[in-house]
N, C-alpha and C positions, 0 to 999 in steps of 0.2 A: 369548334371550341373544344380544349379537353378536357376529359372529367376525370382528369387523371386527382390524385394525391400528391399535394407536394412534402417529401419527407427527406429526411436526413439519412444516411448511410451511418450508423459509426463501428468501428472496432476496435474490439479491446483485450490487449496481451495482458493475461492475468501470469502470476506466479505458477500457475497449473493447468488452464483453459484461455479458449478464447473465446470471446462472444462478439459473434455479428447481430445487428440491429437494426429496425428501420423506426423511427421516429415522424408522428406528423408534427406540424406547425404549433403545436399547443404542447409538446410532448408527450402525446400516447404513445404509447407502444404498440404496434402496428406488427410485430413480426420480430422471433429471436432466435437466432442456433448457436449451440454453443457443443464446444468440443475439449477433449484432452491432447495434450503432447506432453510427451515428457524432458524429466530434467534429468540430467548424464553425471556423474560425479568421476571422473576420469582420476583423481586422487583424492587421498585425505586432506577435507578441509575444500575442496573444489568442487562449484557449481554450475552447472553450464546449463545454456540451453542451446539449441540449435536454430536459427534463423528461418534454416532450408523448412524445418518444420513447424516456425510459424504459418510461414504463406502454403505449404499444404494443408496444414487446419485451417485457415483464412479460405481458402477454396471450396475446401470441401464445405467448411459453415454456410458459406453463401450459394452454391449449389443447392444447400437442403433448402435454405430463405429461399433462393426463386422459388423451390416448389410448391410454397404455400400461396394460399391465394390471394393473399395482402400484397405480392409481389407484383401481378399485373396491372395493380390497380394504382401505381406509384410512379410519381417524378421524382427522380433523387436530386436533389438540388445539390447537396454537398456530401462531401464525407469527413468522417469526426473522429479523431485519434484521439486512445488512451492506451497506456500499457501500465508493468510494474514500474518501481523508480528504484532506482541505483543499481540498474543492469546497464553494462558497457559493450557497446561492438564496435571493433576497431575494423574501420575502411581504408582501403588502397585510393588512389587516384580513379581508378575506375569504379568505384563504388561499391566492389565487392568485398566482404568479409574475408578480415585475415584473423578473425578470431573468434569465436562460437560466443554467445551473449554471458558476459558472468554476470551471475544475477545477485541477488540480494546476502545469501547465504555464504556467500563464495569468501573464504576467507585465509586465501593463499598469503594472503600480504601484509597478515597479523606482525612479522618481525622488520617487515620493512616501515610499514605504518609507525611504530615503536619509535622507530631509526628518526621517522621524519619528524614524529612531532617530540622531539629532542632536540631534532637542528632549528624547529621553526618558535619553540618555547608553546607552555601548556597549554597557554589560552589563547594563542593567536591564531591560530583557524576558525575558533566557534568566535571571537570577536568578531572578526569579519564575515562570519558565515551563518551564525546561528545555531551548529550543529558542529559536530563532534567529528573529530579526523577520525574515522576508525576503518577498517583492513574491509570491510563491503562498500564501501564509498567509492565512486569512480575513477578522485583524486589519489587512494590507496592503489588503486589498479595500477593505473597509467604511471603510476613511482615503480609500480613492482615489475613491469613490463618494462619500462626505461631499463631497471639494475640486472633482470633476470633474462630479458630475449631482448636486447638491445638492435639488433638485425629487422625481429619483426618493428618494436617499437621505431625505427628509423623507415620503414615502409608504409606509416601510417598514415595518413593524411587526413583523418578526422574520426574523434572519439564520438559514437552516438549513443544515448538512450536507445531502449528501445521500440520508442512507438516513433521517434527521430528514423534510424534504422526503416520500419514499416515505412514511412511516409516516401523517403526517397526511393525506397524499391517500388511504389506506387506512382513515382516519377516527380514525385515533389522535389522542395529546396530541400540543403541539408541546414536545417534552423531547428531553434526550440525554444522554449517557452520558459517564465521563471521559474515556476515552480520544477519542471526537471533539472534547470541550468542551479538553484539552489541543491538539490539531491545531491547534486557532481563533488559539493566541497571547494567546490573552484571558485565560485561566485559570491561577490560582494552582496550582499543582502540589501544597507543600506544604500548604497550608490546604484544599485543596481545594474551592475557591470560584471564581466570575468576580474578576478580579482589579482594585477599583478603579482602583488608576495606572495600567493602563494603557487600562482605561474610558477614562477623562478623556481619555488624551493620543490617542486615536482619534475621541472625540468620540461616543460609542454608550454609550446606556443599557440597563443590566441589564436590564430592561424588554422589552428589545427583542431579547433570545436568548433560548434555550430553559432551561428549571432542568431541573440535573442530576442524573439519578437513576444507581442501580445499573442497571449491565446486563441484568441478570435479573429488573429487577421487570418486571412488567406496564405497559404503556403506552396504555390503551384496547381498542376492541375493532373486528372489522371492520364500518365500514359496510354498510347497504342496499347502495346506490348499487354501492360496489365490488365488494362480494359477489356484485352480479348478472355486474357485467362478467367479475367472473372464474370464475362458476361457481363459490362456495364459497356455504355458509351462513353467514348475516352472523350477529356476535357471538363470532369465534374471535379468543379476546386476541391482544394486539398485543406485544410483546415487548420494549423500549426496546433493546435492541441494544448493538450497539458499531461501530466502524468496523473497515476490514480488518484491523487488528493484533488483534482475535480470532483472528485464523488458529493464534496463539501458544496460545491453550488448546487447539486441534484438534489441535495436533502434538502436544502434552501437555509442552510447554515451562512447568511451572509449578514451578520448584524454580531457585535458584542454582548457577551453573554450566553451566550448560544454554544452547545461542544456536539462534536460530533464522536458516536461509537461505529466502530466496525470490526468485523468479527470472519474473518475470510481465511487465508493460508497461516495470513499474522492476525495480530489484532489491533486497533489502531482508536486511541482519544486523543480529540485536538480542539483545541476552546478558538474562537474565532476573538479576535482583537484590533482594535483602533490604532494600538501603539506597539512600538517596538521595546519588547522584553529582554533584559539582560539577567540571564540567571549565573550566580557567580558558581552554582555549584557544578553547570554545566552537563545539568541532569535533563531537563525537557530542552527537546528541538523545537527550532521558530523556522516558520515555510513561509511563505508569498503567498496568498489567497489569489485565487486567479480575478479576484474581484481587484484593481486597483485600489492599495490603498490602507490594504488590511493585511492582517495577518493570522496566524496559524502555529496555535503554540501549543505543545503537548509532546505523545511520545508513542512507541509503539510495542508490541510485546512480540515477539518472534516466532513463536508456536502454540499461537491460542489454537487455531482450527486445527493446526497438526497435533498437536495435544489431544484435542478430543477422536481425529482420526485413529491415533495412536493406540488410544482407549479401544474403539471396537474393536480394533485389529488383535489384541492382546485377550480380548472377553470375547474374542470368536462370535459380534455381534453385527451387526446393518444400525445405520445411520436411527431408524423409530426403533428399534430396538436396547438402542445405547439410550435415548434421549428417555424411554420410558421408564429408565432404571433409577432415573432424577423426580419423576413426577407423582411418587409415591410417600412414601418418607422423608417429610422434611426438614431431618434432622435433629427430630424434637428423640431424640437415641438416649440410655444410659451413657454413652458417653459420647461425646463430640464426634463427628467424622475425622478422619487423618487430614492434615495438611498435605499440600498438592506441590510443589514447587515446579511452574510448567516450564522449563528451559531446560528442555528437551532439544534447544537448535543455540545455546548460546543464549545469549541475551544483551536484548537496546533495551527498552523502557527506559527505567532509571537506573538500572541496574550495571547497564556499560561494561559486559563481562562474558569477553568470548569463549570462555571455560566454564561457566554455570553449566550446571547439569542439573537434570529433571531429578525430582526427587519425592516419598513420601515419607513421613514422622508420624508415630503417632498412631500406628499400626497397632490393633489386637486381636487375639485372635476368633473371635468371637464379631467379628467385623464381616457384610458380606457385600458381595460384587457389588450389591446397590452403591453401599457406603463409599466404596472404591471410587464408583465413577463418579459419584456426587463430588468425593473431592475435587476428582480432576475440572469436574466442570468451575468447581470453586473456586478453586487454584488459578484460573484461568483470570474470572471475573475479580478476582483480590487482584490479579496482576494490574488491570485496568482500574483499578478503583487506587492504585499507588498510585498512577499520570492523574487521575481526578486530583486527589489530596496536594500533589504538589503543584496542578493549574491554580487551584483555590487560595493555597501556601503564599502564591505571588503574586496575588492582589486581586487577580483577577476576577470577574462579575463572571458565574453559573448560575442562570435563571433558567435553559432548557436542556435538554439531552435527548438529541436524534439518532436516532439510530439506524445505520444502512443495512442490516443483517436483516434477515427475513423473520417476521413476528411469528411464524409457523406453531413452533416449539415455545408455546405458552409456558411451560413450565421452566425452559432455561431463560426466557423473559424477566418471569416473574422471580428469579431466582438471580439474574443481574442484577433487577433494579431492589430489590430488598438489600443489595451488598453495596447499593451507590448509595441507597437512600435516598434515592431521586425516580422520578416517572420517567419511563423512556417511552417519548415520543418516535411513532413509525408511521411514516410518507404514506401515501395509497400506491404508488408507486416502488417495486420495488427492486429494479436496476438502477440506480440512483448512479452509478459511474457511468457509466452508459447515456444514462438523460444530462449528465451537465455534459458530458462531450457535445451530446447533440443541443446544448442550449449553447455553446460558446458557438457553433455554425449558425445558431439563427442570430446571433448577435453579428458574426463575422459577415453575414450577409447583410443586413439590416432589417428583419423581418421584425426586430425589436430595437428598442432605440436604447436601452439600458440594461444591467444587470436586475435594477428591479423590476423591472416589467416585466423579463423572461422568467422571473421568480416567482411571480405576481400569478402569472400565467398558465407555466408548464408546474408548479409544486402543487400539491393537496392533501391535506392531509387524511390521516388514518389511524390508527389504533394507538392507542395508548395505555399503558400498565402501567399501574399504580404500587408501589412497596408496599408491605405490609406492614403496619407501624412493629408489631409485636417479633417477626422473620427477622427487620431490620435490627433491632433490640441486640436478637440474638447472632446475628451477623456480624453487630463491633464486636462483642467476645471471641468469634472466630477471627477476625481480622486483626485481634494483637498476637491472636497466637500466629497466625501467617507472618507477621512483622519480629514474632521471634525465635520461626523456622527461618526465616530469611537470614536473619543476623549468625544465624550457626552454620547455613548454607556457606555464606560467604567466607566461612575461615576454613572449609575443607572443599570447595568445590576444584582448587587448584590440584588436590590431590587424587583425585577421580577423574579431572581431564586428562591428568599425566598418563595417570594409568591405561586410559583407555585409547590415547596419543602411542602408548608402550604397545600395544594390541595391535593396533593398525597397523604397523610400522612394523 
């Protein structure tokens, strides 16, 4: 009889790292590695990553995992895919990359995107889609690749995500899941299908993407080949996944009312919903909930984490050293902290503005490094707290706020939630992308019979930070002056991209 563990495998392509993980039946965490690779910018405006060095951080990750000793004590039943969402890699008939992954950032295709959604009129991609045509969407890609390398574009034989991508280099099918196949642009939300019109008006045949299964079903199994490289037994199902907005089932964000935060490369709120939203102003994105049934409305902000990266790197600080510069001084100053405006990479939230640049106002001189960073961190959380005000805007019920980002840094916590005016609720768990991958394989097997029971199950809760009535007070006073650095951002930030467009160039 064995006394092994039976656990889940998952992995997960982040915007900047990967993490391997081994999950048991309840969802503990049992074992994690995680690593960097990086991102290539080969031009101005150009994102890439490289595939070749996904799967040598995937190696090396799981290498370090056997070494631990959670490792020999383990049946891996499945493996569980997650990556970033709206990275593209185009495959040959044989499966190989004819093109390095462009990921989220990547925005070669700003004049071609323009182009299209003139041909297809303003609202009729987010009608059928949810979201917004814009030059990082899949859909943008594959227009810009058709007009621009028509040769490659004609050697293509399927557009993948990239945890799509992972899966069949691991020897799975080439399939995916709604919530990627929504990412693409491509995809009918309500019918839930690829979406002819805007097939056509891209010039890409169904054909040539992946069919869309459930999450949880099975998606092959592991190869020979890979199984040697990575030291598993080949023939451990493959798991069709989802992209990173699973992290939403790991928080146990699955009920209306409920919004989740996240706080990673980018930054991301998204309120969980019963019904389908039509916002006419075509400010917040609507996703597919990998829960049947529901949905996922809100928006993202582009360089909240890079933001504060940005921050140390500039104040010649480390990660507790920047975060300490917040936990002092609460702002209670002669005069207010500067405004922050963090779109430092562009900007989606609501803001839908590939030329926004990062910015401060509000500068004096009598002002010091603390003040500085506090804004930044501020700037951040005002960004996220404009997707809160327009979930709320549209009818929608906010009775909790989860938060995936690590409770660690009590003081940028407590400094969130006095700018939402709401408690933020944090898991005891805190790979929360990672755990709904490995919850969508225990479902995919049947080790649970529902989305609620693996919720019921693998969630539990943990900490939570309360605002402070008096911080919060004084936080709307800050939050109209951000709403009227915003409105002055907006009438000069085209002339700061030019500029800096004129530089590159």
């Amino acid at each position: 009889m064995s006394s092994k563990i039976h656990a889940i495998l998952t992995i997960d392509i982040g915007l900047t790292n990967c993490k391997v993980s081994l999950f048991d039946l309840a969802g503990r965490l049992l074992g994690q590695v995680g690593s960097r690779y990086p991102t290539i910018n080969p031009k101005p405006n150009w994102s890439e990553q490289r595939p070749g060095d996904w799967w040598k951080t995937i190696k090396k990750c799981n290498r370090a995992l056997a070494a631990q000793p959670a490792w020999a004590s383990v049946d891996i039943l499945a493996i569980s895919l997650t990556a970033h969402m709206h990275g593209m890699v185009a495959v040959d008939q044989e499966r190989k990359p004819l093109t390095n992954c462009w990921t989220l950032f990547d925005r070669r295709a700003e004049q071609d995107v323009h182009d299209l959604n003139i041909e297809l009129g303003e609202r009729t991609a987010y009608r059928i889609t949810g979201g917004r045509l814009e030059a990082y969407t899949p859909a943008a890609k594959i227009y810009w690749l058709r007009r621009n390398q028509p040769e490659l574009f004609a050697r293509t034989a399927c557009f993948l995500s990239p945890k799509d991508y992972l899966r069949q280099m691991l020897g799975g099918e080439q399939v995916t899941d709604p919530v990627d196949a929504a990412g693409t642009l491509l995809y009918d939300l309500r019918r839930q299908c690829w979406s002819n019109i805007l097939l056509e008006a891209v010039g890409v045949d169904a054909r040539r993407l992946p069919e869309v299964r459930p999450a949880s079903m099975v998606a092959g199994k592991l190869g020979v080949q890979a199984a040697r490289q990575l030291n598993l037994k080949s023939g451990i199902p493959l798991l069709t996944g989802a992209g990173d907005d699973v992290e939403a089932l790991g928080a146990g964000v699955i009920r209306p009312g409920q919004v989740l935060e996240h706080i990673g490369t980018t930054g991301t709120l998204i309120a969980c919903t019963d019904r389908y939203v039509d916002d006419e102003q075509q400010a917040v994105e609507i996703y597919p909930h990998v829960v049947p049934g529901l949905y996922l409305v809100g928006g993202a902000t582009n360089a909240a984490g890079r933001s504060l990266d940005w921050l140390r790197r500039v104040i010649d600080s480390d990660r507790k050293n920047a975060d300490l510069l917040i936990s002092g001084n609460s702002g209670q100053d002669e005069f207010p902290s500067p405004v922050f405006l963090p779109f430092i990479l562009g900007e989606r939230g609501l803001l839908w503005d590939g030329q926004a640049t990062g910015m401060f106002l509000g500068l004096r001189e009598n002002q010091s490094k603390a003040e500085l960073a506090r804004a930044v961190y501020e700037g951040v959380a005002f960004s996220l707290r404009e997707i809160l005000e327009a979930v709320r805007g549209m009818g929608l019920e906010v009775d909790q706020l989860v938060s995936g980002s690590s409770p660690k840094n009590e003081a940028w916590s407590r400094l969130r939630a006095n700018i939402y005016g709401m408690a933020i609720h944090y898991p005891s768990q805190t790979d929360l992308t990672g755990l709904g991958a490995a919850m969508l394989a225990l479902l995919g097997l049947g080790v649970y019979p529902d989305f609620a029971s693996v919720a019921r199950t693998c969630g539990s809760p943990g900490s939570r930070i309360d605002p402070d009535p008096l911080q919060a007070e004084r936080y709307n006073y800050q939050w109209e002056r951000y709403l009227t650095a915003l409105r002055l951002g907006k009438q000069i930030f085209p002339l700061f991209y030019r500029s800096n467009t004129a530089l590159q160039d």
